[in-house]
C-alpha positions as CSV (number, residue, x, y, z in Angstrom):
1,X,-88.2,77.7,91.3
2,X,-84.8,76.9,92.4
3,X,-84.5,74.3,94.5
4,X,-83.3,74.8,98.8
5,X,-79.6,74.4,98.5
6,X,-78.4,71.1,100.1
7,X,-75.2,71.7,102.7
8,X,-74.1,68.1,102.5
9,X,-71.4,68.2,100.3
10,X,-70.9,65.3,97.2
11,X,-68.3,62.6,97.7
12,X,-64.6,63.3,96.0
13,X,-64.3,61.6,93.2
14,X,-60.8,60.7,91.1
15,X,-60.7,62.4,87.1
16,X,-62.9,59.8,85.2
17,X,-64.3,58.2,88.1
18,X,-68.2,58.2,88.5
19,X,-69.2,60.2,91.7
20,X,-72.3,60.2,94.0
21,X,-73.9,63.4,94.7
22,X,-76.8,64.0,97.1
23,X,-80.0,66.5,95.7
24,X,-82.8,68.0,96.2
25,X,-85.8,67.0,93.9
26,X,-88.2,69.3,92.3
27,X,-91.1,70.2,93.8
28,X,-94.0,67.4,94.4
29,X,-91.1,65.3,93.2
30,X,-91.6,65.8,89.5
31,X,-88.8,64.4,87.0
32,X,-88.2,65.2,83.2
33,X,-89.5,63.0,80.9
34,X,-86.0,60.9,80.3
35,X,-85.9,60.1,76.8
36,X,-82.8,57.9,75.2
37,X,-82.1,56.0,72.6
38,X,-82.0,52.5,73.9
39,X,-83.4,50.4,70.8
40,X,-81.9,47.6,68.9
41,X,-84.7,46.2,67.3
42,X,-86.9,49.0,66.8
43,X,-87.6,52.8,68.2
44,X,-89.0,52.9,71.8
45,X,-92.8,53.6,71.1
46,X,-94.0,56.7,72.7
47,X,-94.5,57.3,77.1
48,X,-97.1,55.5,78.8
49,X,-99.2,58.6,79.9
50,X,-102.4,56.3,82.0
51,X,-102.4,53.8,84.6
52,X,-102.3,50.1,82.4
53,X,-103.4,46.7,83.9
54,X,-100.4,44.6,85.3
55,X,-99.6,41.5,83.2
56,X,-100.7,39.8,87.1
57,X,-101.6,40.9,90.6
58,X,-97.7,40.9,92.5
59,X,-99.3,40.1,96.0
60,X,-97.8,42.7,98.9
61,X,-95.1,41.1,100.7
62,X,-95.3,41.0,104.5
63,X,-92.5,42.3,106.8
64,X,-90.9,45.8,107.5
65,X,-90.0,48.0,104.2
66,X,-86.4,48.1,103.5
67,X,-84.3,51.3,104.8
68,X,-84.3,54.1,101.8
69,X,-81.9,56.3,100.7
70,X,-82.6,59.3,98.6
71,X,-82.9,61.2,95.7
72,X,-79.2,60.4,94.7
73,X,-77.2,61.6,91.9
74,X,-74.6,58.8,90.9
75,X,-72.4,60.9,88.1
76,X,-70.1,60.1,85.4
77,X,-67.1,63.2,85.0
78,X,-65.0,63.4,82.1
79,X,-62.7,60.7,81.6
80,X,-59.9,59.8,79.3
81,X,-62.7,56.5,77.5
82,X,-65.5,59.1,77.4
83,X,-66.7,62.5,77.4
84,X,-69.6,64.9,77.4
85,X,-67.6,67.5,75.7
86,X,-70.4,70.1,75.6
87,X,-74.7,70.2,74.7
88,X,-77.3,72.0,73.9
89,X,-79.6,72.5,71.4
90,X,-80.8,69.6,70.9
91,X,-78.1,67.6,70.9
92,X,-74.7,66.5,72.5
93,X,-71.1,66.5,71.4
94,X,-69.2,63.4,72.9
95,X,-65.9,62.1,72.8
96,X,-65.7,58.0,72.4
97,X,-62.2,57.0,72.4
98,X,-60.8,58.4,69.1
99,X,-63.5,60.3,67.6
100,X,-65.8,63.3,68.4
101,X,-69.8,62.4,67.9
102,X,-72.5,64.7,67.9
103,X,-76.2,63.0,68.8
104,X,-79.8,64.3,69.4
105,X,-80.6,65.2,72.8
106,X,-83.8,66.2,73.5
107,X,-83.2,66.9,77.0
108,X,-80.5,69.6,75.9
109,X,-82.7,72.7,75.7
110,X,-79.9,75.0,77.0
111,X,-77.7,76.9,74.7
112,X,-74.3,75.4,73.9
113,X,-71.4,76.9,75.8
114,X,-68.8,76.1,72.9
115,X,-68.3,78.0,69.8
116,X,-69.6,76.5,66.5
117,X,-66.0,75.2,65.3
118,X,-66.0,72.7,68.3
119,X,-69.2,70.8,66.6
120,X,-68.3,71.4,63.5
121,X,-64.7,69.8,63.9
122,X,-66.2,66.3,64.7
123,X,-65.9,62.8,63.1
124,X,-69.7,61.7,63.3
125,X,-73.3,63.2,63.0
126,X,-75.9,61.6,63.7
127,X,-78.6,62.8,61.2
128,X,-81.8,60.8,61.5
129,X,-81.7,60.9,57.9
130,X,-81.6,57.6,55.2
131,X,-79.2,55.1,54.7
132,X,-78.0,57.4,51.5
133,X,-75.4,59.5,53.9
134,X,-73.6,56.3,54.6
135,X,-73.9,53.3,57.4
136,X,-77.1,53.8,59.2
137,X,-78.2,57.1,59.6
138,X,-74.9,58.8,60.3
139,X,-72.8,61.4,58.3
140,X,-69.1,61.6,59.0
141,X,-67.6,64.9,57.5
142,X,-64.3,64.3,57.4
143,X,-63.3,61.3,56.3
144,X,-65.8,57.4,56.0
145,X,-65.6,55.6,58.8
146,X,-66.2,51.8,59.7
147,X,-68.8,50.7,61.5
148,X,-66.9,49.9,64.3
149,X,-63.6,51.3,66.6
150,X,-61.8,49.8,69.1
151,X,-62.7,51.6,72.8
152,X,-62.2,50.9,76.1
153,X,-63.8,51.1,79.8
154,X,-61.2,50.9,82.8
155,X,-59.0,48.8,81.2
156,X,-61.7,46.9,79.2
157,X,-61.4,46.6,75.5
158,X,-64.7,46.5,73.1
159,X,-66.3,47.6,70.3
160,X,-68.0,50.8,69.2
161,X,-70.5,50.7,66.8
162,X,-72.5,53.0,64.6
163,X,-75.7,52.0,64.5
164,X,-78.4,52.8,63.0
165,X,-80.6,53.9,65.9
166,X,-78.0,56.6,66.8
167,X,-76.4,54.9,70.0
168,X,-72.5,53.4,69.6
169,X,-73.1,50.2,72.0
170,X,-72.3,51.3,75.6
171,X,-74.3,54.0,77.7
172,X,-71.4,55.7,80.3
173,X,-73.8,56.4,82.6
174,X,-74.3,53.1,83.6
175,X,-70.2,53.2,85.1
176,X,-71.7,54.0,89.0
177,X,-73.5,50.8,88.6
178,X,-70.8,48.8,87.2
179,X,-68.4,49.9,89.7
180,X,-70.5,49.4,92.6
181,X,-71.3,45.6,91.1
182,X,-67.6,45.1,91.3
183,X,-66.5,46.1,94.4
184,X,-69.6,44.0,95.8
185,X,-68.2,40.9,94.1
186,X,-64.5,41.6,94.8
187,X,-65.7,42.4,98.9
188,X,-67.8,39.1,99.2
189,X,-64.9,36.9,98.9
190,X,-66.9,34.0,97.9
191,X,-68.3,32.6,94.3
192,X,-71.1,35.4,92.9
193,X,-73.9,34.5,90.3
194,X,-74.6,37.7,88.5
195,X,-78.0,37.8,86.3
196,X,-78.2,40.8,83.3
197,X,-81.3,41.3,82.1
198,X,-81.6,43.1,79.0
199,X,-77.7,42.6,78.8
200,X,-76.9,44.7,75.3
201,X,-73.4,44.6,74.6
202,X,-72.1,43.4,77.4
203,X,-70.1,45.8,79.3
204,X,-71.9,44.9,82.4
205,X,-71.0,41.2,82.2
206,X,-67.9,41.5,81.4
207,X,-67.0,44.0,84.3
208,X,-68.7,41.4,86.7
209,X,-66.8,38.6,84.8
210,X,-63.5,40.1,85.1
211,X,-64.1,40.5,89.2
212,X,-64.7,37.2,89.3
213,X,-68.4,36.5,89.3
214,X,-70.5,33.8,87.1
215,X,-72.8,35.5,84.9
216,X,-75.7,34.7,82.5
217,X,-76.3,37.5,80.1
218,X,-80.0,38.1,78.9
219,X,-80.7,40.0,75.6
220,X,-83.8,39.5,73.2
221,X,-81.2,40.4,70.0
222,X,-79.6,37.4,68.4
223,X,-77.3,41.0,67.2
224,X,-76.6,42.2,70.3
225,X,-75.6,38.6,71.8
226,X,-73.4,38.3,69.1
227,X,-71.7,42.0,69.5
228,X,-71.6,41.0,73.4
229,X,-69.5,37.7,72.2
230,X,-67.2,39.7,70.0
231,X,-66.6,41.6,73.0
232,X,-65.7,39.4,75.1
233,X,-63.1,38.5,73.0
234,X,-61.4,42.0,72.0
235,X,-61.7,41.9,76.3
236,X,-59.6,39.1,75.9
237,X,-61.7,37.5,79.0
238,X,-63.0,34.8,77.1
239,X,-62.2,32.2,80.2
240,X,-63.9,34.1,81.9
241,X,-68.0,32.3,82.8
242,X,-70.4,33.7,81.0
243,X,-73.6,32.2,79.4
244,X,-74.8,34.6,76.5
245,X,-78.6,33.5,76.0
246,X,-81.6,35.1,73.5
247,X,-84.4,34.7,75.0
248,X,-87.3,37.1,76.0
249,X,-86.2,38.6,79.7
250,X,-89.7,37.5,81.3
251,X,-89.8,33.9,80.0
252,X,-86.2,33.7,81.5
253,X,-86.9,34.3,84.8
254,X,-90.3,32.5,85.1
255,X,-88.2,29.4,83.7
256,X,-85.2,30.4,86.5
257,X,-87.9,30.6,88.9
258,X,-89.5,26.9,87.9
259,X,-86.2,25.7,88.3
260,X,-85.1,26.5,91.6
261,X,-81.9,29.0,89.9
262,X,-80.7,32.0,92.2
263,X,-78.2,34.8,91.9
264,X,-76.6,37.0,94.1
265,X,-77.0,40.0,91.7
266,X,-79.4,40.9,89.4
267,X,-79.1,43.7,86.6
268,X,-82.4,44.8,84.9
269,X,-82.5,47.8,82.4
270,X,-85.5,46.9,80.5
271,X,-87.1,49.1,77.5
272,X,-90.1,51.2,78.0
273,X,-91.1,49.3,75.0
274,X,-89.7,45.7,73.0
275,X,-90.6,42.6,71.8
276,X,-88.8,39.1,72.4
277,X,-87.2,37.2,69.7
278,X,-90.3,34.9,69.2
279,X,-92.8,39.0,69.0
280,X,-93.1,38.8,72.7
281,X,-94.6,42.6,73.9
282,X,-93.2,43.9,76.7
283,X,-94.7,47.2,78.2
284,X,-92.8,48.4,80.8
285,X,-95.2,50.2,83.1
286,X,-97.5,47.1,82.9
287,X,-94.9,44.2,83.5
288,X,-92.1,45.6,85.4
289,X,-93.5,44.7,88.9
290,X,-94.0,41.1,87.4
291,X,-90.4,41.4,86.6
292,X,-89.1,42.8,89.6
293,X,-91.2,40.1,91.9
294,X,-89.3,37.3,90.4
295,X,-85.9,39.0,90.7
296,X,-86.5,38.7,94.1
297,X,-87.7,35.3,93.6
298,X,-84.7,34.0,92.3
299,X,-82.3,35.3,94.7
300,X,-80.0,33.5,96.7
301,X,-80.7,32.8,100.9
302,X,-77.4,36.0,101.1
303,X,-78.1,38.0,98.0
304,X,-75.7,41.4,97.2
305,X,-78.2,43.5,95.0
306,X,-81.1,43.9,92.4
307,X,-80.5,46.8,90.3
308,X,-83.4,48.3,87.6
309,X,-82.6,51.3,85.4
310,X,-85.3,52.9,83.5
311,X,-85.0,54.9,80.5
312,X,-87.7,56.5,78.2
313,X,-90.5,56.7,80.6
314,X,-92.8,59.4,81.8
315,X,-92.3,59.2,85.7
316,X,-90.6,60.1,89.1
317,X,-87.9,57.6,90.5
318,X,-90.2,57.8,93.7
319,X,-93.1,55.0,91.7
320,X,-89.8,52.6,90.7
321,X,-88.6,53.4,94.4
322,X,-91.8,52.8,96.2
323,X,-92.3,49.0,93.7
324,X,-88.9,48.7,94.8
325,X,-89.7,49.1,98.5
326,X,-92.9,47.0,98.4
327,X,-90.8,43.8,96.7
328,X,-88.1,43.5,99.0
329,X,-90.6,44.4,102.4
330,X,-89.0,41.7,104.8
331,X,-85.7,41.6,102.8
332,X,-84.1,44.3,105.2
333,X,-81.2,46.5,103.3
334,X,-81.5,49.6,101.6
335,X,-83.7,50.9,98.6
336,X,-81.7,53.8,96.9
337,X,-83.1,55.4,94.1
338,X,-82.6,58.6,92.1
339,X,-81.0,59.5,88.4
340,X,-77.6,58.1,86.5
341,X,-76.4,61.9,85.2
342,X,-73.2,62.5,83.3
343,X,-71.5,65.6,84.0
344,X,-70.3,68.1,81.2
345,X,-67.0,69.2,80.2
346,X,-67.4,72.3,78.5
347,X,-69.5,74.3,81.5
348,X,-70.5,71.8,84.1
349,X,-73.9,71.2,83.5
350,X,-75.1,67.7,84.4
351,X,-77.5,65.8,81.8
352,X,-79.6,63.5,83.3
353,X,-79.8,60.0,81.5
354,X,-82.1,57.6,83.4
355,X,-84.0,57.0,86.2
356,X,-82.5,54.4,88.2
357,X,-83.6,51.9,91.9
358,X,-81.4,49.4,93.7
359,X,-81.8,47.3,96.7
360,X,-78.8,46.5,98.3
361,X,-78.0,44.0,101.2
362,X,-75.6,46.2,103.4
């Protein structure tokens, strides 16, 4: 059924600027299963398909539910750093930077709109086959590549990387976020503390470095804190404050918590499925409103925003918007929730990426 057409119009944004688009949601508020390839240590392990008993009861907080906003589309177009040249099929063709990398996409199950030369012309496939084609599981038909390429994100320099769980170390769609992050730090015009959770390689903290904030960057991979490091460096904003700390995300916060720490902004973007550097589990449907209860814990008395992404998971941005809701009851602000999308080149289509909730102060 096609959805009823909605006659606000979406926001103007600039060539290879991210842009916010308002939608309708599919009946009963169903949304696609959202399957990516965030993993660094290992691949996500299957959807959670039945309710699951919470790590611990999160008692109901008192006080009148923040405002809501939604469903919202916040889109990535074209831009000159990245691309979604075309999909379908199965799979994607990108431009990073340089080179032209074709990727599984399950979520592709349109035909492709350009001809067969396009996907063929490219630099890197990723195969899913064994290390025998090359680094990880790639193939690169025309010529070997290193493992890694200089790229850049508005202005900031880092590293690609092929890797062997098919993702190249950033995830585009995750720009709306970063530019909304910066423009809260640039507009409060006094010191931020930004917390990322499942931090990765960094792009996050060193967009809310280079505004100006204080950050403490979170990952669970001694590898991925170490590409984060590198990147600060090619970034060349390594005076800038960041901590870089493996450690399992929930143990962090619980300590933060103990110890009286707040922030003024807090990224999450946790796995449907991982383990800590010490074989701490973390299941996503059973310990995310432990998680999200002490984000809010360790806020400041004039926090900006708490912001969770979720990838890989079998659900409707309404649950993640109503735990939203219920944790920041009392908190006033705004709970907007909805899908990170990035728009294609070729014939327009939009591929959704991740579901996606943030509270905001203002």
């Amino acid at each position: 059924m096609k959805p009823p057409r909605d006659k606000r119009r979406p926001s103007k944004a600039r060539p290879g600027q991210p842009a916010q688009t308002p939608f309708r949601p599919l009946p009963g508020g169903a949304a696609p299963r959202v399957k990516s390839d965030r993993a660094e240590a290992e691949p996500r392990q299957g959807f959670a398909q039945t309710p699951v008993a919470l790590r611990q009861p999160v008692p109901r907080r008192p006080g009148a539910l923040p405002a809501e906003n939604l469903p919202l589309i916040l889109e990535v177009l074209p831009n000159a750093d990245y691309a979604l040249l075309d999909s379908g099929d199965g799979e994607k063709l990108e431009q990073y930077g340089p080179y032209r990398i074709v990727r599984p996409e399950g979520q592709a199950i349109w035909r492709r709109a350009l001809p067969e030369r396009d996907w063929t012309n490219v630099d890197a496939v990723f195969t899913g086959d064994t290390d025998e084609e090359g680094i990880g599981r790639w193939r690169f038909p025309k010529q070997p590549l290193g493992e890694t390429w200089p790229m850049t994100h508005d202005g900031i320099s880092y590293l690609g990387r092929f890797t062997s769980f098919r993702h190249v170390g950033v995830f585009p769609e995750q720009a709306p976020h970063w530019s909304h992050m910066e423009g809260l730090i640039r507009d409060a015009n006094r010191p931020v503390k930004v917390l990322n959770l499942f931090g990765y390689t960094g792009l996050a903290s060193l967009v809310a470095a280079r505004a100006g904030a204080e950050v403490t960057h979170v990952d669970a991979s001694k590898k991925a804190i170490g590409w984060a490091r590198e990147n600060q460096e090619i970034a060349r904003l390594s005076d800038r404050p960041i901590r870089w700390i493996c450690d399992d995300a929930m143990k962090f916060v619980e300590r933060e918590a103990r110890r009286d720490s707040r922030y003024d902004i807090i990224l999450f973007d946790p796995p449907a499925y991982g383990r800590g550097p010490k074989g701490e589990v973390w299941q996503l449907f059973e310990d995310l409103p432990a998680m999200a209860d002490l984000c809010r814990q360790i806020l400041t008395p004039k926090p900006l925003a708490v912001v969770l992404t979720a990838y890989s998971i079998r659900a409707s941005f309404f649950a993640i918007h109503a735990l939203m809701r219920d944790i920041f009851a009392g908190m006033g602000g705004t709970v907007e929730s909805g899908e990170l999308i990035i728009r294609e080149k070729s014939a327009g289509r939009a591929l959704s990426t991740s579901l996606f909730s943030r509270w905001v102060a203002k």
